[in-house]
C-alpha positions in Angstrom: 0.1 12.4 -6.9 -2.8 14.5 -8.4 -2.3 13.8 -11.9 -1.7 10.4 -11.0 -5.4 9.8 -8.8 -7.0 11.5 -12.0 -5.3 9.8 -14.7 -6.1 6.5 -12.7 -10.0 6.9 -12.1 -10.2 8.1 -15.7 -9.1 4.9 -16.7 -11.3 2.7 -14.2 -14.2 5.4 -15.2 -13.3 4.5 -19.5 -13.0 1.1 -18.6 -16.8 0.6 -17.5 -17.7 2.8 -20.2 -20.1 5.1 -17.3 -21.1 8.8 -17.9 -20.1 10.6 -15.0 -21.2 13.4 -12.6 -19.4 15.1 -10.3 -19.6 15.9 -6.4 -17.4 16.8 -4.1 -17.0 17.8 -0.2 -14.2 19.8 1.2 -11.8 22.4 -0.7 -9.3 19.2 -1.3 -11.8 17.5 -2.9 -13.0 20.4 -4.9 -9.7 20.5 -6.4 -9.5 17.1 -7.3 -13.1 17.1 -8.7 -12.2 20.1 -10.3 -8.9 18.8 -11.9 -11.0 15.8 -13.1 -13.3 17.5 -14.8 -11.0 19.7 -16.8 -8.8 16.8 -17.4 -8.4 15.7 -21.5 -9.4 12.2 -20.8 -12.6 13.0 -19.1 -13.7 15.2 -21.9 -12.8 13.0 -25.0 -14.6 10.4 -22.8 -18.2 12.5 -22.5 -17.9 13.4 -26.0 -17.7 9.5 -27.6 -19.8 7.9 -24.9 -23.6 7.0 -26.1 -26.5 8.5 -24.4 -27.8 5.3 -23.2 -24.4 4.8 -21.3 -24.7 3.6 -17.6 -24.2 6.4 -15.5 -22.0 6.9 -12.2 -21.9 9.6 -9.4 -18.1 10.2 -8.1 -18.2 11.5 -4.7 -15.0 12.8 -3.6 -14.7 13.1 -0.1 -12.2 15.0 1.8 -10.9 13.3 5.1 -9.7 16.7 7.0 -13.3 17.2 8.0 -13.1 13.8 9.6 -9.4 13.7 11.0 -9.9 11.2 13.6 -11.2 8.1 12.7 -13.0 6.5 15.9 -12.3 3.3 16.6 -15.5 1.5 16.5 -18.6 3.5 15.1 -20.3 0.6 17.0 -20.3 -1.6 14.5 -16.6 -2.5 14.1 -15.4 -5.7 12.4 -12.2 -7.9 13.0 -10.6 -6.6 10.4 -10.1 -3.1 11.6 -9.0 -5.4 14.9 -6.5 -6.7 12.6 -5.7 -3.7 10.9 -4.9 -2.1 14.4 -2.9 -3.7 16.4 -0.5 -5.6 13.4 1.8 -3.7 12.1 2.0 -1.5 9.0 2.6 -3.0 5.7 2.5 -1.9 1.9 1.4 -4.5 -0.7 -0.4 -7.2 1.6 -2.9 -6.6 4.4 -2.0 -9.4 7.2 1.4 -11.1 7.2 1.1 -14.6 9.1 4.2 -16.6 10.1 3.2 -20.3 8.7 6.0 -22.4 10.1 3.7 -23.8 12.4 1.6 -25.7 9.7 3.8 -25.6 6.8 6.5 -27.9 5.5 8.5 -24.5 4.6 11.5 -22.7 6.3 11.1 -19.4 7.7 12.8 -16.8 5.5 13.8 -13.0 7.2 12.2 -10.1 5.3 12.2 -6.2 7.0 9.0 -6.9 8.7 10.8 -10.1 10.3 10.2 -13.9 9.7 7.9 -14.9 7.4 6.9 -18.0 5.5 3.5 -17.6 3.8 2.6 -14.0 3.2 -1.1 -14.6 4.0 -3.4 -11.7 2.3 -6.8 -11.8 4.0 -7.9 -10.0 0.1 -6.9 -13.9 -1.5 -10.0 -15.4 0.2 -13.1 -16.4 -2.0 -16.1 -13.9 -1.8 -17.9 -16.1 0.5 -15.6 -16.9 3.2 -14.3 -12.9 2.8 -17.6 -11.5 3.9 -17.6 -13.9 6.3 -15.1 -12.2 8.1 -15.5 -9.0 6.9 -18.9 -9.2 8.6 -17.8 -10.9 11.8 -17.8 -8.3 14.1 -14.5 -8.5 17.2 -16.1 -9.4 20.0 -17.4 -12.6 18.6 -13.7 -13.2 17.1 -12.4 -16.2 19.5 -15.4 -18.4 19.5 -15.5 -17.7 15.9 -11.8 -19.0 16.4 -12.4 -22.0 17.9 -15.4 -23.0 15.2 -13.5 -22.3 12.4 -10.6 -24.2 13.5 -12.3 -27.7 14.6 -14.0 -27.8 11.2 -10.7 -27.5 9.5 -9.3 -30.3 11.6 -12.4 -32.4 11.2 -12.0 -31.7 7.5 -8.9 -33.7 7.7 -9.2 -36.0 10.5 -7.4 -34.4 12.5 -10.2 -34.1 15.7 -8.7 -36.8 17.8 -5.1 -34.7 18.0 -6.5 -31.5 19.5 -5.2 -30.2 23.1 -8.6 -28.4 24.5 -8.2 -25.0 25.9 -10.7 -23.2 27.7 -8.6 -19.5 25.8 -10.2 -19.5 22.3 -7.0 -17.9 21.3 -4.7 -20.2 22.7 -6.4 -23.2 22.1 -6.1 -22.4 17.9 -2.1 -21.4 18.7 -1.1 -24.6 20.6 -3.1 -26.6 18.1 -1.8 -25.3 14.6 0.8 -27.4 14.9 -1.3 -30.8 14.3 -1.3 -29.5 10.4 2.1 -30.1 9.6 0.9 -33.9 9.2 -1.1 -32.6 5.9 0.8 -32.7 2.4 2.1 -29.4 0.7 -1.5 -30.3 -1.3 -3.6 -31.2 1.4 -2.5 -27.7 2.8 -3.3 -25.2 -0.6 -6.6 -27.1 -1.0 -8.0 -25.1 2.1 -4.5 -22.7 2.9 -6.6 -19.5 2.6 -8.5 -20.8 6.0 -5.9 -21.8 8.1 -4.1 -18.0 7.5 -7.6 -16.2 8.2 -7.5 -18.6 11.5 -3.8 -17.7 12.2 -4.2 -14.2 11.4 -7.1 -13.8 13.8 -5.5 -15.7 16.0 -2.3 -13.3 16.3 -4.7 -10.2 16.2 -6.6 -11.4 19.3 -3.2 -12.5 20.9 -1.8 -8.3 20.4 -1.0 -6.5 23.4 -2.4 -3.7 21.8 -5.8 -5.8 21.8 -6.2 -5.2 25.8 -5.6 -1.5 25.2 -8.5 -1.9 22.9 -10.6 -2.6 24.9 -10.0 0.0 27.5 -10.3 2.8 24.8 -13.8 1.1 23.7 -15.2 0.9 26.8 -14.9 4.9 27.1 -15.9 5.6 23.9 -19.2 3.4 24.8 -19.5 5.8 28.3 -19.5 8.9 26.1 -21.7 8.0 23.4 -24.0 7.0 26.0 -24.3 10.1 28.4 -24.1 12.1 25.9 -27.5 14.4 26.1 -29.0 17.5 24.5 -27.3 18.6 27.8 -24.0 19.3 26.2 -22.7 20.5 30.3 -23.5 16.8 31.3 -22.8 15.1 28.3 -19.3 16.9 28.2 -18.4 16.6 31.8 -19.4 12.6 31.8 -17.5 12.2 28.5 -14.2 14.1 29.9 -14.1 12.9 33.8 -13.3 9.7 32.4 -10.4 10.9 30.2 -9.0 12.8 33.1 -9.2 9.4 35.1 -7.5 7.6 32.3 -4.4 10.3 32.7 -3.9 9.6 36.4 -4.0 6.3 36.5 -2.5 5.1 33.7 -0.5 1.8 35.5 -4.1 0.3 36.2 -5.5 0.6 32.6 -2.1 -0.2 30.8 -3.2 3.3 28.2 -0.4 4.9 26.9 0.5 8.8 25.3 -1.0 8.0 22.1 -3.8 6.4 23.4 -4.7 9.1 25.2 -4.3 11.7 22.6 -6.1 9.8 20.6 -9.3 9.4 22.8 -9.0 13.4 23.4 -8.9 14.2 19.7 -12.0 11.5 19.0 -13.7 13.1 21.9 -13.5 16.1 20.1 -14.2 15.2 16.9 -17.5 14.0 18.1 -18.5 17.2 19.3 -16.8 19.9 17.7 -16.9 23.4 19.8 -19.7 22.5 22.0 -17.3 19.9 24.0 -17.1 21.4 27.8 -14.8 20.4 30.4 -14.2 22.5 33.4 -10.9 23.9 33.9 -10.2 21.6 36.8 -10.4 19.1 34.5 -8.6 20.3 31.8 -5.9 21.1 33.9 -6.1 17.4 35.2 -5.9 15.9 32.0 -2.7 18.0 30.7 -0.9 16.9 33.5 -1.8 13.4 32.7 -1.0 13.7 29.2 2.4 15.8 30.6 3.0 12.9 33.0 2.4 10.3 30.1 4.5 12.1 27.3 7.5 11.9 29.9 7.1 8.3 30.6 7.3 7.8 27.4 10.6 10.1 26.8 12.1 8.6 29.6 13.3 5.1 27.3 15.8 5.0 24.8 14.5 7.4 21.8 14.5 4.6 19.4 12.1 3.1 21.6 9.6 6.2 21.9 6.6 5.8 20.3 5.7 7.9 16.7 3.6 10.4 18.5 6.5 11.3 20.8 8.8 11.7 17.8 7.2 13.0 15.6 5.9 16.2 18.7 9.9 16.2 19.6 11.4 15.2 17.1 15.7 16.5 18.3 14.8 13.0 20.7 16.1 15.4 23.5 13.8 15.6 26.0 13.9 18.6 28.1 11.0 20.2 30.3 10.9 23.1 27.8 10.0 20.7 24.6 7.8 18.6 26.5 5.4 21.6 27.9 5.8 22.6 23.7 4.8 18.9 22.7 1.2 19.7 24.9 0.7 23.1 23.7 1.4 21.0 20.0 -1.6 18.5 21.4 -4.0 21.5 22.6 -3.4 23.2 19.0 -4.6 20.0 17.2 -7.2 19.6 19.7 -9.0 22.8 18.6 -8.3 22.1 15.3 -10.4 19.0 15.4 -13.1 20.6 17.0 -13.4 23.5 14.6 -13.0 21.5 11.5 -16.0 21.4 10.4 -17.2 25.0 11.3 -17.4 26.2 7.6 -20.4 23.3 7.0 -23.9 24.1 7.3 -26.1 21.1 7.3 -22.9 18.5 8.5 -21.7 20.2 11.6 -21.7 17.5 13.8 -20.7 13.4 13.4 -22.9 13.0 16.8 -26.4 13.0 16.8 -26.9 13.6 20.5 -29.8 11.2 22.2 -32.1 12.1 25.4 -32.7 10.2 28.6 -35.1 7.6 26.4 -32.1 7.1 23.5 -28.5 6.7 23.5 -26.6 9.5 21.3 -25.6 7.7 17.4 -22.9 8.5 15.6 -21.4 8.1 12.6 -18.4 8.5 10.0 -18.6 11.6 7.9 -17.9 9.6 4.5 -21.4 7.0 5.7 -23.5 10.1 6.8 -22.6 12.0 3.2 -24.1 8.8 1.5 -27.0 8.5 3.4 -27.8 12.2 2.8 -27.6 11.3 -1.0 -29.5 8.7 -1.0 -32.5 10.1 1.0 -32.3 13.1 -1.8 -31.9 15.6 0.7 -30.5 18.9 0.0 -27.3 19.3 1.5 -25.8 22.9 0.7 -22.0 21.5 1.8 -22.0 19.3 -1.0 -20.7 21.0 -4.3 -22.2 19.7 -7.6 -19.6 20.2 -10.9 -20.4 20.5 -14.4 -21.7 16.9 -15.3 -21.6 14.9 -18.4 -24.7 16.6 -19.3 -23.3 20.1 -19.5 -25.3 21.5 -16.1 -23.4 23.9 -14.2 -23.2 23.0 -9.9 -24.9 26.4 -8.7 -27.4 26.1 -11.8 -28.2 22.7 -10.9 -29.1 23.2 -7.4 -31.0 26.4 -8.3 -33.0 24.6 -10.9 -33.3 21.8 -8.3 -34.8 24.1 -5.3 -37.2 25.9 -7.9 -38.5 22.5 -8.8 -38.6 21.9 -4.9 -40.5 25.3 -4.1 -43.3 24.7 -7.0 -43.9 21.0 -5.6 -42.3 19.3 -8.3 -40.3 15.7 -8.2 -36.6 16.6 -8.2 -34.3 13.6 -8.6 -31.1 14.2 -6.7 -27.8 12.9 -8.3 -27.8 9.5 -6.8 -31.2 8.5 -8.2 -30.4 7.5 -11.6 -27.2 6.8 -11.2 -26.3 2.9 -12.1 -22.7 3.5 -10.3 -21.6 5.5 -6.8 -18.0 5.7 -6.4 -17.2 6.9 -3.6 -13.2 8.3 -3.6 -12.1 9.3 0.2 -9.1 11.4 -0.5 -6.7 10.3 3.2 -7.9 6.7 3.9 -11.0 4.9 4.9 -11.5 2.1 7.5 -12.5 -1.1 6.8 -15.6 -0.6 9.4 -16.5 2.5 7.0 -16.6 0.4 4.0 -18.6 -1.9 5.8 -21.1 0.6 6.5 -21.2 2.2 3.1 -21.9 -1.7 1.7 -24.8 -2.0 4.4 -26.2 1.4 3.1 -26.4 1.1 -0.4 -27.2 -2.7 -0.4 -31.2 -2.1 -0.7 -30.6 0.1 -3.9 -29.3 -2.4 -6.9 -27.1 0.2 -7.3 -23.3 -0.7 -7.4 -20.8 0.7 -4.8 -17.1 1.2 -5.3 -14.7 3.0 -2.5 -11.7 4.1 -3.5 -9.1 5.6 -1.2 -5.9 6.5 -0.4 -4.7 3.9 2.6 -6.3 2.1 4.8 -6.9 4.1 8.3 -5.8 3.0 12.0 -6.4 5.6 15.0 -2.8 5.7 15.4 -2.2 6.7 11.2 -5.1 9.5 11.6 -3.0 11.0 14.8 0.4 10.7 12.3 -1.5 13.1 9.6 -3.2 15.8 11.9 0.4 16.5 13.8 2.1 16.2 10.6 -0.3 18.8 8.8 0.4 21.0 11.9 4.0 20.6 11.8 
């Protein structure tokens, strides 16, 4: 997989013809950077390349420092809505059923039926940001727009059953397209499987549960104080709430986890609950874990599995499944304890401003491009032949003797960003946003795409 990754961006990196430096954060990513820089391709590459060659900065970025990957960063789009509660696929990024508006038959693949295998990646730039800008809550009247100017577009007004559900009006009225030819239908296709994709997104279970988990992460973020006792206690009552009363808000084991572990995450070390509490929320988790356990196995969800995976669930296993949870709870909050100057995802507010957070990979590139030094990131030999530690020492004696010192990002034409274990769409979102003032261009390159659910798969498969 290694050789592969640095064969790959070789290519990409010959193929724009860019002189490269490298940077890197965390010890995976030193490796990588490291491996990259020794390997033949990169080398022959600095050697033929002109010295007026555009020039790139390759950040790799290891995603162990941010295992959990929260669920909204407030300012999440629909397509991490999508990306959540559909369910996992390979080679396309939304699968839509399309016998509802096409003249096809419904054919069974191993994710089920499926006519039209709708990629939300097949849309043109325009209508793609479009969505990948339309952020969740504004999905269903979005929805409803969308879909009366498709039907307008073909005459089509006059047949529409109204529905005061945005999300139920565009399923009962899909059907009215079947009256459009097989041309009619690819002239504007791409639309009408956005629509239905949103549409099925919006319809999930999983969407409700959503909601729930949101709502909490918006109470934390927002108590949150330099009083770490308050901001703790307001940020873990509700958790503990969550556990005991887990008919009413329809949350279940993962879920949970998942909120502790982002919890956590947030705060590292500093995150207090009292023991009462603690206690509390064990019991809920206990409580939920066996609720869970109680169906048939091949019903239990992945997180049960994969913390008990003989399926045989005694008392004895499920106490060991906690103490598996508590383990990667810790882990989380110490995992960034070897950085200096990136500690801490939360920026904890006071009683005049809400606390802000935000994802490791987006606070990394801002630090970049304010050209501020940043003692966790490591810079490698670059194209021009300057050593990491020499570089930064030149870069602080410039700094002490009140000279301009140009950090890497500054005349660099390219940033490629490469998360090694997945990115979010919201993240790439937020990286766009950043670096949109700067004319310079961005490329993220990753792994897999990241759901809650897929971050809480790695960290108990890393401890296991």
């Amino acid at each position: 997989l290694l050789a592969t990754l640095v064969s790959s961006l070789s290519l990409l990196i010959d193929e724009l013809e860019l002189r490269d430096e490298l940077l890197s954060l965390g010890r995976l990513a030193y490796t990588v950077a490291d491996e990259f820089e020794q390997f033949e391709g990169t080398v022959n590459r600095r050697k033929q390349l002109p010295d007026d060659a555009s020039k790139a900065c390759v950040l790799f970025v290891d995603r162990s420092l941010g295992l959990v990957a929260p669920l909204s960063h407030r300012n999440e789009n629909i397509l991490d809505a999508i990306r959540a509660v559909l369910p996992p696929f390979d080679s396309i990024d939304v699968a839509v059923d399309m016998t509802t508006i096409c003249h096809a038959e419904s054919v069974m693949t191993i994710a089920g039926p499926i006519v039209a295998k709708g990629t939300l990646s097949c849309l043109p730039q325009a209508k793609l940001t479009e969505i990948h800008d339309l952020k969740w809550k504004l999905g269903p009247l979005y929805l409803r727009d969308e879909f009366m100017s498709l039907a307008e577009w073909r005459n089509l007004q006059d047949k529409i059953e109204l529905s005061e559900d945005p999300v139920r009006f565009v399923r009962k009225n899909l059907q009215i397209f079947k009256e459009c030819t097989a041309r009619q239908i690819l002239e504007n296709g791409h639309a009408l499987v956005a629509v239905s994709a949103l549409s099925e997104a919006l319809s999930s279970p999983g969407m409700q549960r959503r909601y729930e988990k949101l709502a909490i992460e918006k109470i934390f973020t927002q108590n949150a104080t330099e009083n770490s006792l308050s901001g703790a206690l307001d940020g873990g009552e509700p958790l503990v709430q969550l556990a005991e009363n887990r008919d009413k808000t329809k949350l279940e084991f993962e879920d949970l986890v998942t909120l502790y572990l982002y919890i956590n995450s947030l705060c590292g070390e500093d995150l207090y609950i009292d023991q009462r509490s603690r206690e509390g929320f064990q019991q809920g988790l206990l409580s939920a874990l066996t609720e869970d356990t109680l169906r048939n196995p091949n019903s239990w969800s992945g997180l049960a599995r994969q913390l008990i995976p003989s399926l045989n669930a005694t008392e004895a296993k499920l106490q060991a499944a906690i103490v598996r949870v508590e383990e990667a709870v810790a882990r989380v909050a110490a995992q960034r304890r070897s950085l200096k100057s990136l500690r801490k995802v939360l920026t904890r507010g006071d009683l005049a401003h809400p606390s802000t957070y935000r994802p490791l990979v987006v606070e990394l590139v801002k630090t970049l491009k304010a050209n501020v030094d940043c003692p966790d990131i490591e810079l490698h030999s670059s194209s021009q032949g300057v050593l990491g530690g020499l570089g930064f020492l030149m870069g602080a004696m410039g700094a002490a003797m009140g000279g301009a010192v140009s950090g890497p990002l500054e005349p660099a034409d390219v940033l490629i960003v490469v998360v090694l274990g997945g990115v979010t769409f919201a993240e790439v979102a937020m990286l766009e946003q950043l670096m949109a003032d700067t004319g310079k261009q961005l490329i993220v390159i990753t792994t897999g795409l990241l759901t809650p659910k897929e971050t809480l798969k790695h960290i108990f498969a890393s401890l296991m």
